[in-house]
C-alpha positions as a Markdown table, in Angstrom:
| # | Residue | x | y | z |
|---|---|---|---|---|
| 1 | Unk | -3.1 | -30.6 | -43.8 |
| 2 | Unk | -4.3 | -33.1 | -46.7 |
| 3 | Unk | -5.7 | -30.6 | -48.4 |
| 4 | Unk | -2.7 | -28.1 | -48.2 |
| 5 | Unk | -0.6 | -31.1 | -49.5 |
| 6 | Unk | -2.5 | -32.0 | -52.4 |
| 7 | Unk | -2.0 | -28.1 | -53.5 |
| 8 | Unk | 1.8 | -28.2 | -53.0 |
| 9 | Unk | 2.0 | -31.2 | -55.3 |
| 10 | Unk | -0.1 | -29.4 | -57.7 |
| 11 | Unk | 1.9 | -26.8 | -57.8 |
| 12 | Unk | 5.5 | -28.7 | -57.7 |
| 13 | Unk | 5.0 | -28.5 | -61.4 |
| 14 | Unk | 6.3 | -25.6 | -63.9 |
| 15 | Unk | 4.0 | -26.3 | -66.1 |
| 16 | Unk | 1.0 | -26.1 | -63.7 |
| 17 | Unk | 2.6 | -22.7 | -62.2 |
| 18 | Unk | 1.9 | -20.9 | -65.5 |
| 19 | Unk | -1.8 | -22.4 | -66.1 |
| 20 | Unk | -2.5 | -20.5 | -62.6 |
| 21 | Unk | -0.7 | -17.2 | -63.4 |
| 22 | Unk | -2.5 | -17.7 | -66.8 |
| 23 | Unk | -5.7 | -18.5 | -65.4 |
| 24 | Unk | -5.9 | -15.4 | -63.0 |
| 25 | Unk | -5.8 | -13.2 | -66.4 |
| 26 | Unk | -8.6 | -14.7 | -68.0 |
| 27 | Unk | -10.6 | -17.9 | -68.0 |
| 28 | Unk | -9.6 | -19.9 | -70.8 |
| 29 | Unk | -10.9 | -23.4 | -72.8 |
| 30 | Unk | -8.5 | -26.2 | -72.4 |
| 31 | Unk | -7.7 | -25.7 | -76.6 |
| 32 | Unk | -6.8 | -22.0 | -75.7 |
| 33 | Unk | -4.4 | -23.1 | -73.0 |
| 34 | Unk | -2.6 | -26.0 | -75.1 |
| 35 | Unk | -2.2 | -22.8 | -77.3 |
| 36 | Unk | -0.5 | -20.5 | -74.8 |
| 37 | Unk | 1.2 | -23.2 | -73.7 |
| 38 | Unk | 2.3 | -24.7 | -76.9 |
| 39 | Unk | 1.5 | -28.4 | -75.5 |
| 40 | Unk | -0.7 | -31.0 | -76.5 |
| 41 | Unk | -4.5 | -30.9 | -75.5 |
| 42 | Unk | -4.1 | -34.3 | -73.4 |
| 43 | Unk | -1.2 | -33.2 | -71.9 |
| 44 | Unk | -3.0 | -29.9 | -70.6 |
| 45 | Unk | -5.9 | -31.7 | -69.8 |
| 46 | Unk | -3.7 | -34.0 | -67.4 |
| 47 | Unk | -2.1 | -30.8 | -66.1 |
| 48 | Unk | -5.6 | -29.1 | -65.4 |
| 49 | Unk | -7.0 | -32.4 | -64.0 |
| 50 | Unk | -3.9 | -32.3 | -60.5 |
| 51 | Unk | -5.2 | -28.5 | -60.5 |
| 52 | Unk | -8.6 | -28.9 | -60.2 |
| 53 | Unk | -8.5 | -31.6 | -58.2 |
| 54 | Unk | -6.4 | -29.8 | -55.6 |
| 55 | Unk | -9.0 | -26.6 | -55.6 |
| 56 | Unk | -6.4 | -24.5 | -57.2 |
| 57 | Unk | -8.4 | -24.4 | -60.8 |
| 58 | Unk | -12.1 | -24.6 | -61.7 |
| 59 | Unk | -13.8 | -26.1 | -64.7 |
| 60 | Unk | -17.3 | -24.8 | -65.5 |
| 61 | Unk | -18.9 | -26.4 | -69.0 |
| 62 | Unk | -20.5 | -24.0 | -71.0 |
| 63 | Unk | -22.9 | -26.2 | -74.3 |
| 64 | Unk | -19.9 | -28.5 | -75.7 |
| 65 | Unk | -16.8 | -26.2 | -74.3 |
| 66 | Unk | -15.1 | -25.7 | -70.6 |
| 67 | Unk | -13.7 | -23.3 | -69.5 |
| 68 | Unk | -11.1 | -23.4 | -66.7 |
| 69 | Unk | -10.7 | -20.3 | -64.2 |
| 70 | Unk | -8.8 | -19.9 | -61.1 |
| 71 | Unk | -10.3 | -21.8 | -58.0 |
| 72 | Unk | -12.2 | -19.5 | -55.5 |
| 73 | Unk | -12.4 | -20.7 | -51.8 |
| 74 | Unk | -10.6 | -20.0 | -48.6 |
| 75 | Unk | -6.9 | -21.7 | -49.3 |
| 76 | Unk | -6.7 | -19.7 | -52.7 |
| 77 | Unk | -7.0 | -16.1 | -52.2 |
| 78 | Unk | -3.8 | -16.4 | -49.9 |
| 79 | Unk | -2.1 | -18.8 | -51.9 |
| 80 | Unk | -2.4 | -16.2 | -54.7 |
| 81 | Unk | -1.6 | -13.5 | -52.5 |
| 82 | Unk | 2.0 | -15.3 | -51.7 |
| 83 | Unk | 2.1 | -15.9 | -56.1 |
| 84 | Unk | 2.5 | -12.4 | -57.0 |
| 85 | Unk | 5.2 | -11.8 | -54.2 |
| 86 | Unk | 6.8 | -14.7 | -55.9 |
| 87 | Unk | 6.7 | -13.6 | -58.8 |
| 88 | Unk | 7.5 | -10.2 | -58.6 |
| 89 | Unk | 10.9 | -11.0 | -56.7 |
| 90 | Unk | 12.0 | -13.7 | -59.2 |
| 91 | Unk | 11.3 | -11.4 | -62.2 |
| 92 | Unk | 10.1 | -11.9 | -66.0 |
| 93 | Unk | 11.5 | -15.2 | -67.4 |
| 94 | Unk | 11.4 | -16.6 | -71.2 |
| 95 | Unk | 8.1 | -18.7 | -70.6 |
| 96 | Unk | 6.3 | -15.7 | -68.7 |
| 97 | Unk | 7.2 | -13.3 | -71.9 |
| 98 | Unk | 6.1 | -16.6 | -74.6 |
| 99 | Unk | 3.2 | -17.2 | -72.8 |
| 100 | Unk | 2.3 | -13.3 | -72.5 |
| 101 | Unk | 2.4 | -13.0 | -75.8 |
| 102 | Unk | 0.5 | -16.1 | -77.0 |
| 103 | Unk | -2.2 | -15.2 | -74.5 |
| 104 | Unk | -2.3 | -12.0 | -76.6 |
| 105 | Unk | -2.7 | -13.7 | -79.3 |
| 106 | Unk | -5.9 | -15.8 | -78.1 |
| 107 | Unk | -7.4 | -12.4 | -76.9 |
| 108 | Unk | -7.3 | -11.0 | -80.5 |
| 109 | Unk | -8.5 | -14.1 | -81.9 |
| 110 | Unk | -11.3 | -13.6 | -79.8 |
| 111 | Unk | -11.9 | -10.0 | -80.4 |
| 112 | Unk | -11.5 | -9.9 | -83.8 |
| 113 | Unk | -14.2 | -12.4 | -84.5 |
| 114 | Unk | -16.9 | -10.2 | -82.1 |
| 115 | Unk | -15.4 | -6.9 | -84.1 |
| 116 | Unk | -16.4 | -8.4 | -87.5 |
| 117 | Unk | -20.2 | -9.4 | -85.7 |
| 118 | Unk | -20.9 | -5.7 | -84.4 |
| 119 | Unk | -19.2 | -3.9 | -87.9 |
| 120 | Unk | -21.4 | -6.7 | -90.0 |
| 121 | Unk | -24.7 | -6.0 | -87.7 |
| 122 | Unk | -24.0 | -2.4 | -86.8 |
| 123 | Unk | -27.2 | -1.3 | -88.5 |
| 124 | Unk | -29.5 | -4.5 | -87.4 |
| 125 | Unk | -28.4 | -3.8 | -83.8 |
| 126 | Unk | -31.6 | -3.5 | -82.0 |
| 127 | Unk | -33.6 | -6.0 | -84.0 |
| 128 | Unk | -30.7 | -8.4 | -82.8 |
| 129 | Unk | -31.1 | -7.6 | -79.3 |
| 130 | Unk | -35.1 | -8.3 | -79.6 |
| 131 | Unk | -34.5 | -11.9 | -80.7 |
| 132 | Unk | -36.0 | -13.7 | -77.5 |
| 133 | Unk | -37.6 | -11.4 | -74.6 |
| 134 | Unk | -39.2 | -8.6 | -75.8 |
| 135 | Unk | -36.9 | -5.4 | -75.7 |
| 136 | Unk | -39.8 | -3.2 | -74.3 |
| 137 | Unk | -40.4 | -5.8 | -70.9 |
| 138 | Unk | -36.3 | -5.9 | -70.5 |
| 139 | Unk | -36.5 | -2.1 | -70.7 |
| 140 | Unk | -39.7 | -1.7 | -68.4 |
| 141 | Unk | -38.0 | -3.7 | -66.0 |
| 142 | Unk | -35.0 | -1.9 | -66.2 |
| 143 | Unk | -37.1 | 1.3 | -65.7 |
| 144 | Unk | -38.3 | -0.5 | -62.5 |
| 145 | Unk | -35.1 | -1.5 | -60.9 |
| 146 | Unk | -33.7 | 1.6 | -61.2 |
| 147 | Unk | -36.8 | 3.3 | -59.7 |
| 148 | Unk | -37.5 | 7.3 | -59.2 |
| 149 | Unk | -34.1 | 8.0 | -58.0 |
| 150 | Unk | -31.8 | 10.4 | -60.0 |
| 151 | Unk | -29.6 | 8.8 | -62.4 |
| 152 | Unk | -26.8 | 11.4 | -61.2 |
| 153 | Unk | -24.1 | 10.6 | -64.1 |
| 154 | Unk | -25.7 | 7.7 | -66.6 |
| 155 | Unk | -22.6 | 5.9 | -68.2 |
| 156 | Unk | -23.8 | 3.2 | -70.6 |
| 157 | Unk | -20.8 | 0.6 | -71.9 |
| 158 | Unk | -20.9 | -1.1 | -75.2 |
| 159 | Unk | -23.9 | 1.7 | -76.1 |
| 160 | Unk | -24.5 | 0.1 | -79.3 |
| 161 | Unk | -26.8 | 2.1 | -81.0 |
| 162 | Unk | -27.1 | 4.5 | -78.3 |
| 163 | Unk | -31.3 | 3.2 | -77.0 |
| 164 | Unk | -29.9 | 2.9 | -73.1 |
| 165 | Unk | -29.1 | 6.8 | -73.5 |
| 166 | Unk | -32.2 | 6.9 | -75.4 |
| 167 | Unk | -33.7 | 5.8 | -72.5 |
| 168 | Unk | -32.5 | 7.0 | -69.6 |
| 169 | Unk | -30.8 | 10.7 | -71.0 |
| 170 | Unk | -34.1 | 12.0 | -69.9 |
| 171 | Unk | -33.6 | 11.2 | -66.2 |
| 172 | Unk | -30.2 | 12.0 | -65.8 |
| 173 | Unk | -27.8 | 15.1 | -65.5 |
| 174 | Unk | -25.4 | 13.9 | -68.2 |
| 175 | Unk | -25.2 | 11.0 | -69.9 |
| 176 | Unk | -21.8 | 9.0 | -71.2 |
| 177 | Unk | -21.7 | 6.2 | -74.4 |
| 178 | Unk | -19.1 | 4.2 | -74.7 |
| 179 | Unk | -18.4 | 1.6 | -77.1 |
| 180 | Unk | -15.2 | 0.3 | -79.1 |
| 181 | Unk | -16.9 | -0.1 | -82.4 |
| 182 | Unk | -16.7 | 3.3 | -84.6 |
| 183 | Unk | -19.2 | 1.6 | -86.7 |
| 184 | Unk | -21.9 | 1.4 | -83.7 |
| 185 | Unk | -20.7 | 4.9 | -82.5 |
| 186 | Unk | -21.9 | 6.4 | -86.0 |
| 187 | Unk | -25.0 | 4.9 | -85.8 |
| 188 | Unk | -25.5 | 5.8 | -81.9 |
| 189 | Unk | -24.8 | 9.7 | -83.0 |
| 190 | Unk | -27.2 | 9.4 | -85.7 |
| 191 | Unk | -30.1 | 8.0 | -83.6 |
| 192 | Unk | -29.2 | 10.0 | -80.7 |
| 193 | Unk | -29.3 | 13.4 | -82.6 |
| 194 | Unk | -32.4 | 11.8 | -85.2 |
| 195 | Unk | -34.2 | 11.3 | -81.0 |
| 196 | Unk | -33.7 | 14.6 | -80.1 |
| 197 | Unk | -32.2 | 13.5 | -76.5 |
| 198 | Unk | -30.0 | 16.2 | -74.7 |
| 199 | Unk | -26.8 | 16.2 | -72.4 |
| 200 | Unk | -25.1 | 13.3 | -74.0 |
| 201 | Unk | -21.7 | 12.4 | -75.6 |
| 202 | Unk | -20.1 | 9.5 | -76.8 |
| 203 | Unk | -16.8 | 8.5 | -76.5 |
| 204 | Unk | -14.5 | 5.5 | -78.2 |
| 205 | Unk | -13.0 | 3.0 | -75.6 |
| 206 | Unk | -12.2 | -0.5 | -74.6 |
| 207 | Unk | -14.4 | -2.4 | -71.9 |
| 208 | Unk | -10.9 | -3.5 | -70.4 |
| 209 | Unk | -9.2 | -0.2 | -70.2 |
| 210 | Unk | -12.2 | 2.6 | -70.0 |
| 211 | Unk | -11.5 | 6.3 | -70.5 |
| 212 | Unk | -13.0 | 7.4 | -67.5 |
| 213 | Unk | -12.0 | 8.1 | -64.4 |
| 214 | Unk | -12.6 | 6.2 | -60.8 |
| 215 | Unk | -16.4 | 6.8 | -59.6 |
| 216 | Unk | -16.6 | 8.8 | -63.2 |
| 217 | Unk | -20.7 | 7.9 | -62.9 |
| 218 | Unk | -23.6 | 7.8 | -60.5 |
| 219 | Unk | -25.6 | 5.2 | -62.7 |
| 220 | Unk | -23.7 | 2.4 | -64.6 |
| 221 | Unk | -25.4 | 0.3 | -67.3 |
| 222 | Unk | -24.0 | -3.2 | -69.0 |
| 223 | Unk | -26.5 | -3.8 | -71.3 |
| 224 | Unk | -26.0 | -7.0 | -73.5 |
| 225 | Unk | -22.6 | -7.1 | -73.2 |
| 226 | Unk | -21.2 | -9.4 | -70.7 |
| 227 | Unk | -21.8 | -12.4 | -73.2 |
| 228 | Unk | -19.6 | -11.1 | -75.9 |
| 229 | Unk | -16.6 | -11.0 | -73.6 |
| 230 | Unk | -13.6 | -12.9 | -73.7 |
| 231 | Unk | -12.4 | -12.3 | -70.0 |
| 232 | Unk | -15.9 | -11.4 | -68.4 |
| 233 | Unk | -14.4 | -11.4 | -64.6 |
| 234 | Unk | -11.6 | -8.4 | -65.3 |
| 235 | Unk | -14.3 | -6.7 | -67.7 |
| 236 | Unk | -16.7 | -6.4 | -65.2 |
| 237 | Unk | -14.1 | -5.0 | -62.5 |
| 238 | Unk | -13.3 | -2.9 | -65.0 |
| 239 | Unk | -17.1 | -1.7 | -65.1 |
| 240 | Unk | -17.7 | -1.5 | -61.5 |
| 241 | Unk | -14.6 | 1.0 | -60.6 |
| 242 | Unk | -16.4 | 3.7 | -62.4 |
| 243 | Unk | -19.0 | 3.5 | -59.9 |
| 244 | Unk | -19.2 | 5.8 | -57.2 |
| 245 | Unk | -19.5 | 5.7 | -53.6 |
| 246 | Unk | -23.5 | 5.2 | -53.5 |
| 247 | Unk | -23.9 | 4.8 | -57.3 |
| 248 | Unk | -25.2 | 2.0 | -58.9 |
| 249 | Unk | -24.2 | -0.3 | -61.6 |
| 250 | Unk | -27.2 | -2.5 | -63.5 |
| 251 | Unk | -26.0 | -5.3 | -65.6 |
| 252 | Unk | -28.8 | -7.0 | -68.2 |
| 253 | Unk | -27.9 | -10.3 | -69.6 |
| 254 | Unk | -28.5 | -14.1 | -70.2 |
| 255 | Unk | -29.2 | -17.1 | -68.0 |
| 256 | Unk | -27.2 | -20.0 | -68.2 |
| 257 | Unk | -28.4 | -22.0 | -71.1 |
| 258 | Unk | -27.0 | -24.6 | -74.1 |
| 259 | Unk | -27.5 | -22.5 | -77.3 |
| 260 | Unk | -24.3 | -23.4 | -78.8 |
| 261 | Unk | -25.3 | -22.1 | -81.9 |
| 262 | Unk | -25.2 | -18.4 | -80.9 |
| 263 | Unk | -20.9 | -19.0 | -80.3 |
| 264 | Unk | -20.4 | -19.3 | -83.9 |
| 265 | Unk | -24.1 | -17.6 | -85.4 |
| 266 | Unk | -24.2 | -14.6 | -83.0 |
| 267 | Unk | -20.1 | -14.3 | -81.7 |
| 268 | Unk | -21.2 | -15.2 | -78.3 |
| 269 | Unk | -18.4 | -15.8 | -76.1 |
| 270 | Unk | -20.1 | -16.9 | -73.0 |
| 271 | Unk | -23.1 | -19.0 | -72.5 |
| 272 | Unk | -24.9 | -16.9 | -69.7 |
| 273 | Unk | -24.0 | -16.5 | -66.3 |
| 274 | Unk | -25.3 | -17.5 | -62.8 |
| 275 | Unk | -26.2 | -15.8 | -60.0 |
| 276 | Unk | -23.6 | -16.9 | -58.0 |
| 277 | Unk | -20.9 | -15.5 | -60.7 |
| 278 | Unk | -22.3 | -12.3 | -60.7 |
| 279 | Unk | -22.8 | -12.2 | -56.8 |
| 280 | Unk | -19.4 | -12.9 | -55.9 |
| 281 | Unk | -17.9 | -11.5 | -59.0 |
| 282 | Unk | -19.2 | -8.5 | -58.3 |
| 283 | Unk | -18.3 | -8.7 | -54.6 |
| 284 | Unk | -14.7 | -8.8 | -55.7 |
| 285 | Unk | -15.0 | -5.6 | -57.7 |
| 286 | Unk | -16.5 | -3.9 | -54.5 |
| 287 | Unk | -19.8 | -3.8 | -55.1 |
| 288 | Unk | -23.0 | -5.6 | -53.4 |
| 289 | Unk | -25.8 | -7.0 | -54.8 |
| 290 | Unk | -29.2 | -5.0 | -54.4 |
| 291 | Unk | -31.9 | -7.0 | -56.1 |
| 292 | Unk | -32.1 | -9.5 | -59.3 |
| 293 | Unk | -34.6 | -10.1 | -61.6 |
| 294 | Unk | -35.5 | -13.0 | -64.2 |
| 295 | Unk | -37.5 | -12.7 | -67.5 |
| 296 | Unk | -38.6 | -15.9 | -68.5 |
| 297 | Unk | -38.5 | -15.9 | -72.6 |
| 298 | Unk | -39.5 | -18.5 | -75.1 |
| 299 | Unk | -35.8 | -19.4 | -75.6 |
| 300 | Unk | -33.1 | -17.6 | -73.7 |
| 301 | Unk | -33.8 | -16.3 | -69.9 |
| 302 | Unk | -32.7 | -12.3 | -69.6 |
| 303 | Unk | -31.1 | -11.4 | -66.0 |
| 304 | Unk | -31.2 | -8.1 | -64.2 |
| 305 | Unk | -28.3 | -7.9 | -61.8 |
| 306 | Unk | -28.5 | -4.5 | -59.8 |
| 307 | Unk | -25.9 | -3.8 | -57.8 |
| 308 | Unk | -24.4 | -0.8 | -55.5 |
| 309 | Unk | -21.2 | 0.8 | -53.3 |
| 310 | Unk | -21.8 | 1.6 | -50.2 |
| 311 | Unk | -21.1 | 5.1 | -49.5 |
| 312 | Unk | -18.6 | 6.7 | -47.8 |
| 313 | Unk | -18.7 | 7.2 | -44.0 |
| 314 | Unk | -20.4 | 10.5 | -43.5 |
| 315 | Unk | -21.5 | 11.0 | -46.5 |
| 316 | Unk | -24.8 | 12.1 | -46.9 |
| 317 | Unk | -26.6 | 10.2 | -50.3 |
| 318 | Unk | -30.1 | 12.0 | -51.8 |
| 319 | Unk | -32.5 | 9.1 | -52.6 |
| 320 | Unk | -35.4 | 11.3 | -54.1 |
């Protein structure tokens, strides 16, 4: 009952009503929300402090920012549930549309500044990528995870430079590149047709909104990627419903660690991520995890998150 007060007092607050809606679209730095907002940093703070305190937000410190996400325990997935029910009967007010559009307006900050990284580096893509472990141990390990089974459908997001296609065309039936930089898909088709790999195709898109279809692949790869996203959660939801009952999604990326250099040398959005983020993260996208690996490297730690759908009753799945 304590607890259940201490989130209606929370919430009693306009204000703190639209850091929640705005913190179920994205997790966002306490700057970015005094943005949105249009309020003073101390002010938010104060606001996010009641939140937080209540259950109903999260703070997780990445080097010398925090960001603040929606809280994630038994009182807030119904509490949420009633918030959109709320919300849809009272309708679209003036703050909703302001704050709609500001948010907007973070997001393009944000992916402007990783569009002028990946058309600067387009050409120095791999070398980039082979900065801390060595590409060839990531990739043997990826080869590893992913064992002797058919690849089925290999969809590879943010393809870069087109090497997981590279890699893995071989094994597969078909295999599908997507990426939102023109510049990287140029290079990709020159590599890939330079290679002599078969059966693939790439394809312009955006990680939030991909131009495939539900369970579009067999075997999903997230290769590097993760980091460089302002709004990893939806992103990788976004991932996983390509996936198809019995498919597999494999996501590479970095440990948790205090590099704060790469955010402004390398357009870095996100420090790394845990275990647990991926785990339930990837629970709420409908998919469970299979098997992780770690890659220990002189200055950044590479993770290997595989994870699958169950498949559908009756439905008979061909291993080998």
């Amino acid at each position: 009952m304590t607890k259940m007060l201490d989130i209606f007092r929370a919430l009693a607050d306009p204000t703190r009503l639209r850091i929640v809606q705005l913190l179920r679209t994205m997790e966002l730095s306490v700057g970015e929300l005094a943005q949105v907002l249009a309020q003073s940093q101390p002010r938010v703070s104060r606001h996010i402090k009641i939140l937080c305190d209540a259950g109903v937000a999260e703070r997780r410190k990445e080097g010398s920012w925090v960001f603040i996400g929606p809280g994630a325990n038994e009182t807030t997935g119904p509490l949420f549930v009633a918030f959109d029910a709320w919300f849809e009967a009272q309708g679209e007010d003036h703050w909703h549309v302001a704050d709609a559009a500001r948010l907007a307006a973070v997001r393009a900050d944000r992916a402007a500044a990783a569009e002028r990284y990946f058309s600067d580096h387009a050409e120095q893509w791999d070398s980039l990528r082979s900065l801390h472990v060595p590409e060839s141990e990531v990739e043997s390990a990826m080869r590893a995870l992913l064992g002797a089974a058919p690849l089925g459908t290999l969809i590879d997001i943010g393809t870069g430079t087109g090497r997981m296609i590279e890699l893995f065309a071989q094994d597969a039936d078909n295999a599908i590149g997507i990426d939102r930089s023109p510049e990287m898909l140029r290079v990709a088709r020159g590599k890939l047709t330079a290679s002599g790999a078969e059966g693939w195709e790439l394809r312009q898109g955006d990680i939030m909104a991909l131009p495939l279809g539900d369970g579009a692949g067999d075997t999903v790869v997230l290769h590097q990627v993760l980091h460089y996203l302002p709004a990893p959660e939806p992103a990788l939801a976004e991932v996983a419903r390509l996936v198809k009952p019995g498919g597999r999604l494999l996501v590479v990326d970095f440990a948790p660690h205090g590099h704060e250099e790469l955010r402004t040398q390398d357009a870095h959005a996100r420090l790394g991520f845990s275990d647990d983020q991926m785990v339930q993260w990837l629970k709420f996208a409908g998919l469970e995890m299979v098997q992780i690996k770690q890659l220990e490297g002189s200055e950044l730690t590479v993770k290997l998150w595989l994870a699958h759908r169950k498949p559908q009753a009756g439905l008979k799945v061909v291993t080998a």
